[in-house]
NUGU-722601 format. One record per residue (C-alpha): residue in three letters; z negated, y negated, x negated. Coordinates in pm, 1 decimal. Layout:
<r><residu>ALA</residu><w>Z</w><v>Y</v><u>X</u></r>
...
# end
This chain:
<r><residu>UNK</residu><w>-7354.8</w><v>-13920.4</v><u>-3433.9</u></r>
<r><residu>UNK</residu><w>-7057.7</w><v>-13804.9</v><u>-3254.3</u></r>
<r><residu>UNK</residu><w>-7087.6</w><v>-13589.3</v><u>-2966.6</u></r>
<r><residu>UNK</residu><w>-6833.8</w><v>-13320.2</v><u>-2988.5</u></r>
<r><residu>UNK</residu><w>-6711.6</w><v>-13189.3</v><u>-2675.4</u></r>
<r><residu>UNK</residu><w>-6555.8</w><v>-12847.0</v><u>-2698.3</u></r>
<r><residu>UNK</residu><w>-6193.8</w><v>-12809.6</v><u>-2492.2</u></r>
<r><residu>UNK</residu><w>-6286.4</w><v>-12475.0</v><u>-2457.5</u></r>
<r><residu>UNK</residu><w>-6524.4</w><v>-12172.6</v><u>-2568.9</u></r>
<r><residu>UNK</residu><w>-6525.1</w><v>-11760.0</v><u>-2559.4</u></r>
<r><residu>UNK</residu><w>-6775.7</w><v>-11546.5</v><u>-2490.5</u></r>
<r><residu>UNK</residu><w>-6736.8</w><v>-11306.5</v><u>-2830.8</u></r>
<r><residu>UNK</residu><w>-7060.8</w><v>-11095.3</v><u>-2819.6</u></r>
<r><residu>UNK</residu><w>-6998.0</w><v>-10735.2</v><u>-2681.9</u></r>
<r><residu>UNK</residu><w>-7347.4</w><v>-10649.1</v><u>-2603.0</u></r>
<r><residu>UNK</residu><w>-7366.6</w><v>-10873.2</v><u>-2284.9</u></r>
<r><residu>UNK</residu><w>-7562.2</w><v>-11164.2</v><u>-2477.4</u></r>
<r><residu>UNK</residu><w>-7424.2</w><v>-11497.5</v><u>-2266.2</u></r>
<r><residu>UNK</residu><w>-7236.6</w><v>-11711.7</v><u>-2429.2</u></r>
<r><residu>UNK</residu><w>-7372.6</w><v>-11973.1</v><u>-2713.1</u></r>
<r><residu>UNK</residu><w>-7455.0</w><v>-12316.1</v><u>-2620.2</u></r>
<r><residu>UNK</residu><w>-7250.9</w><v>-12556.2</v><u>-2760.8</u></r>
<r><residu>UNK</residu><w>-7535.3</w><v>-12824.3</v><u>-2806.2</u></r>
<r><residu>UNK</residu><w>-7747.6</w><v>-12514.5</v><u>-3041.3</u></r>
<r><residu>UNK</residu><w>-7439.0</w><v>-12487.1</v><u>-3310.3</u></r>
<r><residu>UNK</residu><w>-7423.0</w><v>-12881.1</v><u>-3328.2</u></r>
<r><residu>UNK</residu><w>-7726.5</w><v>-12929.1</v><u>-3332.8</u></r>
<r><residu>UNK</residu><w>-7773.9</w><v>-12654.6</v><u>-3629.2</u></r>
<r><residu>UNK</residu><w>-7476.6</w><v>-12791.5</v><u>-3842.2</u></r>
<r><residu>UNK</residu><w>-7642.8</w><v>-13178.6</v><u>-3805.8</u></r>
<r><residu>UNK</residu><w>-7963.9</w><v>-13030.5</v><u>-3925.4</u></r>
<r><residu>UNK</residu><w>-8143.5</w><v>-13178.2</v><u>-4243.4</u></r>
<r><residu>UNK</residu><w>-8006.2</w><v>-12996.3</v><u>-4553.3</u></r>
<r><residu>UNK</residu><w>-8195.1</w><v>-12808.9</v><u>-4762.0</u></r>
<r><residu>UNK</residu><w>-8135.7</w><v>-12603.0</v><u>-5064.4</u></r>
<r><residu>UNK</residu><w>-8161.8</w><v>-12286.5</v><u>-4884.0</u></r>
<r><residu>UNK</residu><w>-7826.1</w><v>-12374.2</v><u>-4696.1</u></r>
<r><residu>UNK</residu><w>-7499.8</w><v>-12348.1</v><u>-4890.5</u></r>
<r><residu>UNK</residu><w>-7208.0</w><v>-12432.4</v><u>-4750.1</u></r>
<r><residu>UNK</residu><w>-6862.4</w><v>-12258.9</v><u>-4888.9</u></r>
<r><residu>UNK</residu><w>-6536.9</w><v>-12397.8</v><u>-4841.2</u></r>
<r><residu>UNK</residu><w>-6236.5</w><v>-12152.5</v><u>-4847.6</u></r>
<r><residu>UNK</residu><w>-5869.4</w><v>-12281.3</v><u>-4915.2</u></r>
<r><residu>UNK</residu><w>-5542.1</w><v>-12083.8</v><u>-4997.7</u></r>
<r><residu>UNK</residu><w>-5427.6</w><v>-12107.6</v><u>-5393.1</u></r>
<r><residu>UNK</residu><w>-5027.3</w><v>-12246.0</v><u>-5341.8</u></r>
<r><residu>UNK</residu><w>-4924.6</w><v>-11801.6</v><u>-5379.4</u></r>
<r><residu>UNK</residu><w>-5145.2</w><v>-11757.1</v><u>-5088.6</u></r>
<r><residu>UNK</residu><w>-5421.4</w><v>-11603.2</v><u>-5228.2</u></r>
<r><residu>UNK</residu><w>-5787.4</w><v>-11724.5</v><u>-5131.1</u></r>
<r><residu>UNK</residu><w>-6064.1</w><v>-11941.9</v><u>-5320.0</u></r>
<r><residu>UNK</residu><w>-6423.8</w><v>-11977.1</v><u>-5241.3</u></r>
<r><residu>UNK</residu><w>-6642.2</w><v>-12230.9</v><u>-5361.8</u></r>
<r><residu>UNK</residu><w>-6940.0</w><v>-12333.0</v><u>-5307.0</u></r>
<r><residu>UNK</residu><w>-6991.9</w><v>-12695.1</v><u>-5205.7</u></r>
<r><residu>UNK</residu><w>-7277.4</w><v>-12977.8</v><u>-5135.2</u></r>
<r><residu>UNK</residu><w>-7155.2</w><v>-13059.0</v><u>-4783.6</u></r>
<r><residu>UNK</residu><w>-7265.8</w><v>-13307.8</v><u>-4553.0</u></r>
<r><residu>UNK</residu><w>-7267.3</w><v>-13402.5</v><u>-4158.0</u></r>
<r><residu>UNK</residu><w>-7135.7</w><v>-13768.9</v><u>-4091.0</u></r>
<r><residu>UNK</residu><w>-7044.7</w><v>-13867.6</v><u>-3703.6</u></r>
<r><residu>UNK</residu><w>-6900.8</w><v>-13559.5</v><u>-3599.8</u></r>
<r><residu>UNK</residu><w>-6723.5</w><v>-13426.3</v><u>-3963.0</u></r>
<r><residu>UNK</residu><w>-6806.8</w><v>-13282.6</v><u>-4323.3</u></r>
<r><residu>UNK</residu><w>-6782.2</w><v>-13410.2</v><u>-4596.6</u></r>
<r><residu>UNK</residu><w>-6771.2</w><v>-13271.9</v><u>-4963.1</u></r>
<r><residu>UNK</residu><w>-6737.7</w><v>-13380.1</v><u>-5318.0</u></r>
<r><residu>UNK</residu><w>-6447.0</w><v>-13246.1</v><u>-5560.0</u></r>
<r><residu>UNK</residu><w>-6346.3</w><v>-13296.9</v><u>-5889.9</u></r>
<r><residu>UNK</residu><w>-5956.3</w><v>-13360.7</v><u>-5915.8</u></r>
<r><residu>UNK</residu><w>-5977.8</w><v>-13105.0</v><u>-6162.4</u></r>
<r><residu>UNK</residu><w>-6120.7</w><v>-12841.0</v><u>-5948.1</u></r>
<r><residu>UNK</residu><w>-5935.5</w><v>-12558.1</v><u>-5786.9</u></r>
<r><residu>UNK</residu><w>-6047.0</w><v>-12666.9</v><u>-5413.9</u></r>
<r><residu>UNK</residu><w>-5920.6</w><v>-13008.0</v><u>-5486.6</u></r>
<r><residu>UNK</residu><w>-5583.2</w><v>-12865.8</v><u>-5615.4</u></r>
<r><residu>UNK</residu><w>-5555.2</w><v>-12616.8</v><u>-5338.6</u></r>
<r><residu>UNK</residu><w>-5616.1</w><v>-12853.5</v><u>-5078.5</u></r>
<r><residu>UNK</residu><w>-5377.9</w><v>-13114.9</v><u>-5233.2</u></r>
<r><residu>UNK</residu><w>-5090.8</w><v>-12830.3</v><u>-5137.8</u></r>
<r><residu>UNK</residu><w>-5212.7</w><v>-12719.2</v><u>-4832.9</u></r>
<r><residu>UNK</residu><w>-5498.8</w><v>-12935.9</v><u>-4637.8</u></r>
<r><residu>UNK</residu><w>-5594.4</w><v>-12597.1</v><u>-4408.6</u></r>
<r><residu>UNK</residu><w>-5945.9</w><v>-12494.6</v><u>-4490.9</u></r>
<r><residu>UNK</residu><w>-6245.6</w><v>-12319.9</v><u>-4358.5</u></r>
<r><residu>UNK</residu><w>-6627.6</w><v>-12411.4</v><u>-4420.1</u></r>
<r><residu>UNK</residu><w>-6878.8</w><v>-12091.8</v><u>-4352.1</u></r>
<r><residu>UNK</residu><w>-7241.7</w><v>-12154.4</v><u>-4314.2</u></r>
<r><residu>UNK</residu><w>-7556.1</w><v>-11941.7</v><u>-4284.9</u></r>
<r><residu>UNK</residu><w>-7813.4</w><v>-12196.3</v><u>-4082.7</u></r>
<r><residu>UNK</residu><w>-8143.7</w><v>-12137.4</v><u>-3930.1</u></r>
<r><residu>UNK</residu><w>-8047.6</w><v>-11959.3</v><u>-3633.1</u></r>
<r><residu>UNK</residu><w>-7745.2</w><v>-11945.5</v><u>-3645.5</u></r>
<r><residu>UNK</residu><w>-7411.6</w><v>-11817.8</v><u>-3885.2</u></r>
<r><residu>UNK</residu><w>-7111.2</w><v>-12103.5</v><u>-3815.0</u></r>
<r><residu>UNK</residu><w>-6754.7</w><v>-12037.4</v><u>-3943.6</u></r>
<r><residu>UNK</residu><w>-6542.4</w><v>-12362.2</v><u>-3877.5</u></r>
<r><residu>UNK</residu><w>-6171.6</w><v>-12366.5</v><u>-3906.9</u></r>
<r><residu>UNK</residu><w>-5968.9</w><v>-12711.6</v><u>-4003.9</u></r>
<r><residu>UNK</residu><w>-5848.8</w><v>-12913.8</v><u>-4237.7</u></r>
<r><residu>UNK</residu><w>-5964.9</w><v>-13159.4</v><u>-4586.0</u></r>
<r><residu>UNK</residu><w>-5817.9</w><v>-13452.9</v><u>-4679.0</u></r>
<r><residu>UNK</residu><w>-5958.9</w><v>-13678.3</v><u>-4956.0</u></r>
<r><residu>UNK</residu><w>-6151.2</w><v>-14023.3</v><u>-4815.7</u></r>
<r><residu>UNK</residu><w>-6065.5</w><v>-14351.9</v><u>-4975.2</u></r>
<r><residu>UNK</residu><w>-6181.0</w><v>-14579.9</v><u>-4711.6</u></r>
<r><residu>UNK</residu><w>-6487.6</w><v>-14786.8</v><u>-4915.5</u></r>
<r><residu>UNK</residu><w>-6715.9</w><v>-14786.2</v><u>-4607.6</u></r>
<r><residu>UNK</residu><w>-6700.5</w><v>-14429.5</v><u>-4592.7</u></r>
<r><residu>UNK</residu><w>-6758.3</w><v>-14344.4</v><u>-4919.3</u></r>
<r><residu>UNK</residu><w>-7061.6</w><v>-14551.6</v><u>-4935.4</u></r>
<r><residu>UNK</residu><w>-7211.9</w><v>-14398.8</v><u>-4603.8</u></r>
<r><residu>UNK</residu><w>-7116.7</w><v>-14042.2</v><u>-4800.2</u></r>
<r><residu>UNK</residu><w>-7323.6</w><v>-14182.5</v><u>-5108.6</u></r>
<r><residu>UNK</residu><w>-7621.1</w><v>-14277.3</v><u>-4926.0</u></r>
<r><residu>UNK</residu><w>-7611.8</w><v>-13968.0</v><u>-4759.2</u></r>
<r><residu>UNK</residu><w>-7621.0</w><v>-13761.9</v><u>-5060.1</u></r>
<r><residu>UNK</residu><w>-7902.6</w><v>-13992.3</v><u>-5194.8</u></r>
<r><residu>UNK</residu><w>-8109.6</w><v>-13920.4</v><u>-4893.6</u></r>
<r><residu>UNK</residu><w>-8119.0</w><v>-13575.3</v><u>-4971.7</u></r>
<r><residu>UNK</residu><w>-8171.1</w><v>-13615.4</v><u>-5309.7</u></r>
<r><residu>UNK</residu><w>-7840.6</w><v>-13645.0</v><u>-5526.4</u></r>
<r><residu>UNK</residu><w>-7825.8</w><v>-13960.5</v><u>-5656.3</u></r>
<r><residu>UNK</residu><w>-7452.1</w><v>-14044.2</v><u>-5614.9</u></r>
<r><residu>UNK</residu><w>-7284.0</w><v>-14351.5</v><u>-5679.0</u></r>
<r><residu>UNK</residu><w>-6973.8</w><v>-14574.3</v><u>-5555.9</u></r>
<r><residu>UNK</residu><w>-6726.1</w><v>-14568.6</v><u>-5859.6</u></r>
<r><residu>UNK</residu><w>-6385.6</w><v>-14718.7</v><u>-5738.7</u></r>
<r><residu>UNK</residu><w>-6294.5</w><v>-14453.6</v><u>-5467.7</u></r>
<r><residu>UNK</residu><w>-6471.5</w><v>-14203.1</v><u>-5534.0</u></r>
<r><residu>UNK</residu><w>-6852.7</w><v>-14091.1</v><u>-5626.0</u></r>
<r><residu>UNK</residu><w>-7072.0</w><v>-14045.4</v><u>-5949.3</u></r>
<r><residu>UNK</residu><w>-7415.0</w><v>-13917.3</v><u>-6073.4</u></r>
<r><residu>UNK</residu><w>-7620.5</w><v>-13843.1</v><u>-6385.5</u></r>
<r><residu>UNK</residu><w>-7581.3</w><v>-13477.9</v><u>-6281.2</u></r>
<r><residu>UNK</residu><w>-7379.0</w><v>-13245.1</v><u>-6033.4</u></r>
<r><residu>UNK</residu><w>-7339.9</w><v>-12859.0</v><u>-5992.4</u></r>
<r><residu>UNK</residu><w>-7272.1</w><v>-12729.0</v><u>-6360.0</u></r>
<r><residu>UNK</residu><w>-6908.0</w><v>-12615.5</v><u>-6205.9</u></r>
<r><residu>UNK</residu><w>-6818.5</w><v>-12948.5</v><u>-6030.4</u></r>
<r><residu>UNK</residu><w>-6678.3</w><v>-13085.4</v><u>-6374.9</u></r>
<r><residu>UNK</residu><w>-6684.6</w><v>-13446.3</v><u>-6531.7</u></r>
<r><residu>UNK</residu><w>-6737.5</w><v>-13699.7</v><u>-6253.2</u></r>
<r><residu>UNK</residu><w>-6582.9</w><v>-13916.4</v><u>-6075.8</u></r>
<r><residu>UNK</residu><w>-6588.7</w><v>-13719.6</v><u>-5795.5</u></r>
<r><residu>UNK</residu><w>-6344.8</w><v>-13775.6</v><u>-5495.2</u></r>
<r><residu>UNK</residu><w>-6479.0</w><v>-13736.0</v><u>-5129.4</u></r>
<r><residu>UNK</residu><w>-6324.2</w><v>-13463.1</v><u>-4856.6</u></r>
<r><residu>UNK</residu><w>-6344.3</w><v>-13544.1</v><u>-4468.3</u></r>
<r><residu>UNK</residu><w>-6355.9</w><v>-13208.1</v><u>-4367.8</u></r>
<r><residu>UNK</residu><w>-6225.4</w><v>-13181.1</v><u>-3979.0</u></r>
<r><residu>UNK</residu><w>-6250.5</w><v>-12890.1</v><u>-3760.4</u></r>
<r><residu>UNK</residu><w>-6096.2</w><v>-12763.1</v><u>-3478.0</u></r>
<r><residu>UNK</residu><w>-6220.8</w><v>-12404.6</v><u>-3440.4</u></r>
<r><residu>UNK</residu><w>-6603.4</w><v>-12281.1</v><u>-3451.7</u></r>
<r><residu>UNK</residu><w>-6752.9</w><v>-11979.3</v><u>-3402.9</u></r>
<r><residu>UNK</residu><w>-7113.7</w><v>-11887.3</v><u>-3429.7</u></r>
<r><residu>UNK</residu><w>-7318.5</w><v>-11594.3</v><u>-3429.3</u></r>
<r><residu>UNK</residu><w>-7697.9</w><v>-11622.4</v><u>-3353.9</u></r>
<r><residu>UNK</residu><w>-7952.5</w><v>-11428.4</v><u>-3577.4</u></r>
<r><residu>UNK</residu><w>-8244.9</w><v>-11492.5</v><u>-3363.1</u></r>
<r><residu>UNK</residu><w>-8275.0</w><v>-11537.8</v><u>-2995.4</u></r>
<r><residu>UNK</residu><w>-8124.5</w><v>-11604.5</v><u>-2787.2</u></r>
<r><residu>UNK</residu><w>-7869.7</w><v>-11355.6</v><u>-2976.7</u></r>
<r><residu>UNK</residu><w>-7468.5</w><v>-11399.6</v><u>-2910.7</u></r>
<r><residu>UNK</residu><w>-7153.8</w><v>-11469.8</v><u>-3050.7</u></r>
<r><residu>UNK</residu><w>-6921.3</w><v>-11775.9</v><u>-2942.4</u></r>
<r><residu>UNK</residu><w>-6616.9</w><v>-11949.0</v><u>-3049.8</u></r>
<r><residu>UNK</residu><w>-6522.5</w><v>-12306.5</v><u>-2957.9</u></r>
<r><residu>UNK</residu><w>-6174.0</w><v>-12516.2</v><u>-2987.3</u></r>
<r><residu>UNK</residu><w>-6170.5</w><v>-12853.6</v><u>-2995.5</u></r>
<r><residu>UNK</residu><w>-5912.8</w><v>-13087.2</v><u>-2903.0</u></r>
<r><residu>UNK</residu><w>-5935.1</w><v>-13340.7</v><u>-3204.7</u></r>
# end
């Protein structure tokens, strides 16, 4: 796994927690999934206005990554504008991360993504350059599905058990 380094972090909590470690929030988003964690990707529609979804994300050296339909509003959103957000409720700890998607195509990759899905459960597939299955979300559309690197450069977490406190972190990636 890649060891992400932040550039620099803030101390956001008002009620004189100390600042987050970085090493709980990583540690947190390279967790083992389960289905009590949902993951929700938020892009800007090309007249600015936002979109949630929901998506099946996954932690690979240091990045997300997330499965779209070409179809899908996220993927057509983030075809105009790459700038994206992934919010996440974990144990311990609530994680907004601020960055950018941009579809994978690099073979290797996708098949690490695949595997990685299977692990937990989804059996995807390497079709061409992108992923399939026997079943997906009911809203993720036909397959194939094409694989997002999701990189971020801004994190900020909020603990909801102790040690309590509120930090954001920039990276320089």
């Amino acid at each position: 796994m890649t060891d992400l380094t932040p550039a620099e972090s803030k101390n956001l909590d008002r009620y004189g927690s100390p600042e987050l470690e970085w090493s709980r929030a990583r540690a947190a988003l390279a967790g083992e999934p389960t289905p009590e964690i949902t993951y929700f990707l938020g892009t800007a529609r090309p007249d600015g206005t936002p979109h949630a979804a929901g998506v099946g994300a996954q932690w690979l050296d240091g990045d997300f990554y997330f499965t779209s339909s070409p179809a899908a509003r996220k993927a057509r959103d983030l075809a105009v504008n790459p700038v994206c957000t992934i919010s996440v409720r974990l144990p311990g700890i609530d994680m907004v991360l601020d960055g950018s998607a941009a579809r994978v195509t690099e073979p290797d990759v996708i098949e690490r993504v695949a595997a990685g899905y299977r692990e937990g459960g989804w059996p995807a597939e390497v079709q061409g350059d992108a992923l399939t299955a026997p079943y997906n979300a009911p809203s993720a559309g036909a397959p194939p599905w094409q694989v997002y690197r999701f990189t971020f450069h801004t994190a900020i977490g909020v603990a909801t058990e102790e040690p309590y406190g509120a930090t954001r972190w920039r990276f320089d990636r």
